[in-house]
C-alpha positions in Angstrom: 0.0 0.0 0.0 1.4 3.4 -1.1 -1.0 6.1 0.4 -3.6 5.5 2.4 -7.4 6.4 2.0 -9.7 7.8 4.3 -13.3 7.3 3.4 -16.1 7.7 5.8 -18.1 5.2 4.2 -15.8 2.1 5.2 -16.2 2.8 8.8 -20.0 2.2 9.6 -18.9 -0.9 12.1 -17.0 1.1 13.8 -19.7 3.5 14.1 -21.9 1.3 15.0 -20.1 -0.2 17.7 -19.6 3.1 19.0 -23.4 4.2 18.5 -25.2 0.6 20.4 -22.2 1.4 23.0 -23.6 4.7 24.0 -27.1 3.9 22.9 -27.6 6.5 20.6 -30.5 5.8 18.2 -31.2 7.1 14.8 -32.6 10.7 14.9 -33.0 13.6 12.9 -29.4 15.1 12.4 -30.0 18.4 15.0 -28.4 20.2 17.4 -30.2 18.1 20.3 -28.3 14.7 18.4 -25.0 16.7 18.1 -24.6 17.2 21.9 -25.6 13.9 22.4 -22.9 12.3 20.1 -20.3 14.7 21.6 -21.1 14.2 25.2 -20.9 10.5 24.3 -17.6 10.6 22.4 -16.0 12.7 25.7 -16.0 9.6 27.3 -13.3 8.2 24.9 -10.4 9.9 26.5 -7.3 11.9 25.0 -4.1 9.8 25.1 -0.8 9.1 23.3 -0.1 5.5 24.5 -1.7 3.5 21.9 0.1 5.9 19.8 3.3 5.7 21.0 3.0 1.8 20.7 1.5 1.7 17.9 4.9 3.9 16.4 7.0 1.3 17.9 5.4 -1.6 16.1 5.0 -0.3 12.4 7.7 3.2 12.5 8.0 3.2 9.2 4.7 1.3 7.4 0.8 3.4 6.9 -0.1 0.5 9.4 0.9 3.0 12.2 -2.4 4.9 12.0 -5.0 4.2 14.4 -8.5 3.9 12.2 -11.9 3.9 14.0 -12.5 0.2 14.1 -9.0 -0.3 16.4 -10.1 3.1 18.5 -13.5 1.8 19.5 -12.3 -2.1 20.0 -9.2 -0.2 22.4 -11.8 2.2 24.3 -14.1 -0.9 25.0 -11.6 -3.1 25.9 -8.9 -1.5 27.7 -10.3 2.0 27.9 -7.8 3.7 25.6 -8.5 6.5 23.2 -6.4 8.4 21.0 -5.1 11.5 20.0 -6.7 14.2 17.8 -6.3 12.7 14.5 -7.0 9.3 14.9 -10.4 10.9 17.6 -11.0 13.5 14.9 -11.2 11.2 12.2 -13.4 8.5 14.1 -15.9 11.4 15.6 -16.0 12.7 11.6 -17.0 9.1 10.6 -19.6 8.7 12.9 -21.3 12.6 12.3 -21.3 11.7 8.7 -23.3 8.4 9.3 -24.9 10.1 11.6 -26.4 12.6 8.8 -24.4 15.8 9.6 -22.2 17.4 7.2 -18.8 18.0 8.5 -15.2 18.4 7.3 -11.8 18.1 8.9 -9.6 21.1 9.5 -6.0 21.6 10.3 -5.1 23.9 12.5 -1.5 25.9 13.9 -0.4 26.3 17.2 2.2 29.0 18.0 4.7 28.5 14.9 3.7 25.0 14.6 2.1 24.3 11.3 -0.7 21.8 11.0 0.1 20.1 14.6 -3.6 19.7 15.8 -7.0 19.5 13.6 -10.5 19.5 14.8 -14.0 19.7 12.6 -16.3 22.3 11.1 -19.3 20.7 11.3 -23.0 22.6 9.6 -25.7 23.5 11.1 -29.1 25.0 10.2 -26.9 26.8 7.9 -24.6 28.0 10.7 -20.7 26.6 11.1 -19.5 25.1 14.1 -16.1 23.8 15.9 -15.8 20.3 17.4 -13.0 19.7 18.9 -12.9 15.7 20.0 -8.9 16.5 20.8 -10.0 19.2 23.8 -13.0 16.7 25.1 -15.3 19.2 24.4 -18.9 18.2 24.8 -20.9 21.1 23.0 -20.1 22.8 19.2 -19.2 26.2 19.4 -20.6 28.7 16.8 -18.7 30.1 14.3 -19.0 33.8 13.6 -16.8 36.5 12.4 -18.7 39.3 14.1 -18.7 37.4 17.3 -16.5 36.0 20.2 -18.2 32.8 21.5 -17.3 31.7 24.9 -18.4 28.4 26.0 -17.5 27.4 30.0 -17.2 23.7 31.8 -16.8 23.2 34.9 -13.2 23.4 35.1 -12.4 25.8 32.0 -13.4 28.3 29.8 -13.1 28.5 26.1 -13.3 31.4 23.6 -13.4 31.5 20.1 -12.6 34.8 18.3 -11.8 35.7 15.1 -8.7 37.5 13.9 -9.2 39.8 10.6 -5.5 40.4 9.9 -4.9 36.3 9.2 -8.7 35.7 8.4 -8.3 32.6 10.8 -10.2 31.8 14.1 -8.4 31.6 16.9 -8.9 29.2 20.5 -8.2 30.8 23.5 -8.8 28.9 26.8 -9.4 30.2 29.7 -9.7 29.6 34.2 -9.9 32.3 36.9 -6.8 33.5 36.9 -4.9 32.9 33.1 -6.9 33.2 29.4 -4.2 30.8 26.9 -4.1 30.6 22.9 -4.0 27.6 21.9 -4.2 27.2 17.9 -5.7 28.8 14.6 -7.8 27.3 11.8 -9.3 28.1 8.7 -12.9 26.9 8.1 -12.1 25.6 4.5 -12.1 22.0 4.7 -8.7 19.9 4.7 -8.9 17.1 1.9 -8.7 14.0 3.5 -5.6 12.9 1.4 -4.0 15.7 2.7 -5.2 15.2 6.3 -3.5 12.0 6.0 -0.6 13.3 4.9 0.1 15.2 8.3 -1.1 12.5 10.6 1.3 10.2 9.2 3.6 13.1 10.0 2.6 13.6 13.3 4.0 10.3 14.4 7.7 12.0 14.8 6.6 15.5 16.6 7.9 15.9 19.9 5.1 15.5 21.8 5.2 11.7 21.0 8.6 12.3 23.4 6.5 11.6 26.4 3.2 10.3 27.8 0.1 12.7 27.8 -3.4 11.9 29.1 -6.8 13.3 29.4 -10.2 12.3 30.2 -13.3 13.8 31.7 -14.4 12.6 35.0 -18.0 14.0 35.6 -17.3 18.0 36.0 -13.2 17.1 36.4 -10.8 17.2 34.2 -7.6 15.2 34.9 -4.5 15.9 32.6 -1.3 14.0 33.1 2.0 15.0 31.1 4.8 12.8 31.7 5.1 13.2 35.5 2.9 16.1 36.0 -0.7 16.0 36.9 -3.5 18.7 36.8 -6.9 17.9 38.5 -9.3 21.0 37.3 -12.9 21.2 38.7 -15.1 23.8 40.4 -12.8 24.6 43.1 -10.0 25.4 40.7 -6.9 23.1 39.7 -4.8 21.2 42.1 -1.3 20.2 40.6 1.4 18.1 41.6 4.5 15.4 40.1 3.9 11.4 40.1 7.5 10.9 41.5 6.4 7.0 42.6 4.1 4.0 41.3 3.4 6.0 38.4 1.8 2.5 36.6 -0.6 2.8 39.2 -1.6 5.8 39.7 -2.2 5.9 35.8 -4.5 2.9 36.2 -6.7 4.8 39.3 -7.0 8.1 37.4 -7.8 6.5 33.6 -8.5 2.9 34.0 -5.5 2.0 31.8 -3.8 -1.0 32.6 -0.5 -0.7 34.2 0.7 -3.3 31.2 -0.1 -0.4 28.8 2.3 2.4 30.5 4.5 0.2 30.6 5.0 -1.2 27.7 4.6 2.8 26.3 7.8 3.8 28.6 9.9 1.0 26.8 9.0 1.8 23.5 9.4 5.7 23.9 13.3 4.8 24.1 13.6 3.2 21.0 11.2 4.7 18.9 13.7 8.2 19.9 16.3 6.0 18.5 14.8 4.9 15.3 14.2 8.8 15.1 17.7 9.2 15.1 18.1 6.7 13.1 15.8 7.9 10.2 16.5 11.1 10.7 13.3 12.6 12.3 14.2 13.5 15.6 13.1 16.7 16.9 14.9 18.7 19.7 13.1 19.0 22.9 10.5 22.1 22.5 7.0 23.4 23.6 5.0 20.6 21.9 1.0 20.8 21.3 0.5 18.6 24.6 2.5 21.5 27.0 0.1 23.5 24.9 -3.0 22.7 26.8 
């Protein structure tokens, strides 16, 4: 196989799996089925071990990407997710079965080119952003005219749009600190070309180290590498896994200790196939240390 093709239309199993999981019937593609597919797909979490191991086992081959059909058979068995490519692509699949229109964007964070992506989905002839790589459980409108906040529990977010660049930008935001975090274009990303940069984003730096998300009623819990953020209602507690790190992963995501660990041995070699093939990155602000 020389390139690979994404086509929505070879995924329904996986969409179905994913659909009699959360029991989400067949409705009228509307806003009140939207937020229903979103808060459903929040429950898959954001994480980079699959991804990592996954790397190790095919560095070089298209077999590396992780399609819908392994995501959903991973969540329901060992409660692993993905990233936003591989979550992006799967949540595009199901909308599109689902009966919305929707297309894939890429998006830029800081000078990073085309390091995160997300989806424009339509609306009663409105634009939206779903973001399945931020866990975020409602579309936000799309406007030129007008900032759109949207608030959790634990965050904030605000979309605004920037007429010098003709991009709209994500800011997030808590009590005390408002973050950019990447711009898009609404224009839609072919899907050959999408692949093109997920294939790519095997060798950024973020796949350096471990990174975790995942919603835990109005929590979130983040974990990069050794650092930990808890954010809720009361505000974010913070602190370093310095010990059983295996196990704390299993309490806080329900991953397997097996998993971490066989994603701590293979981060050391796939840094040396970087090497190797000459993709290693030096160590920088990646799009995980982003969020």
């Amino acid at each position: 196989m020389n390139e690979v093709v994404l086509n929505p239309d070879n995924h329904a199993y996986a969409v179905r799996r994913f659909t009699d999981h959360f029991g989400i019937r067949p409705a009228a593609a509307d806003g009140e089925l939207l937020v229903k597919i979103l808060r459903a797909f929040a429950e898959i979490p954001y994480e980079n071990i699959s991804k990592i191991i996954k790397l190790n086992r095919y560095f070089l081959t298209l077999d590396r990407l992780r399609l819908p059909e392994e995501v959903i058979e991973d969540f329901l068995c060992h409660h692993l997710g993905g990233t936003c490519f591989s979550l992006s692509f799967f949540l595009h699949c199901i909308l599109q079965h689902s009966g919305f229109n929707t297309h894939i964007v890429m998006a830029d964070m800081h000078r990073r080119a085309n390091v995160h992506c997300a989806l424009i989905a339509f609306l009663q002839e409105a634009l939206y952003l779903v973001d399945p790589g931020y866990l975020l459980t409602q579309p936000m409108r799309i406007h030129p005219d007008r900032t759109r906040v949207y608030r959790t529990p634990h965050s904030g977010m605000e979309l605004r749009f920037d007429g010098d660049s003709g991009r709209y930008q994500l800011y997030t935001f808590d009590r005390q600190t408002i973050k950019y975090r990447y711009a898009f274009f609404t224009d839609p990303t072919p899907l050959a070309e999408f692949a093109h940069h997920w294939l790519a984003s095997f060798y950024q730096s973020g796949m350096h180290g471990l990174c975790l998300t995942r919603r835990v009623q109005d929590q979130l819990v983040y974990l990069h590498n050794d650092y930990l953020q808890i954010a809720g209602q009361d505000g974010k507690n913070t602190r370093h896994v310095k010990t059983n790190y295996q196990q704390v992963v299993a309490k806080l995501f329900d991953i397997a200790p097996e998993w971490v660990e066989r994603a701590q041995e293979a981060l050391a070699d796939n840094k040396a196939l970087e090497r190797v093939h000459g993709f290693y990155q030096p160590k920088g602000r990646t799009d995980y240390e982003a969020r």
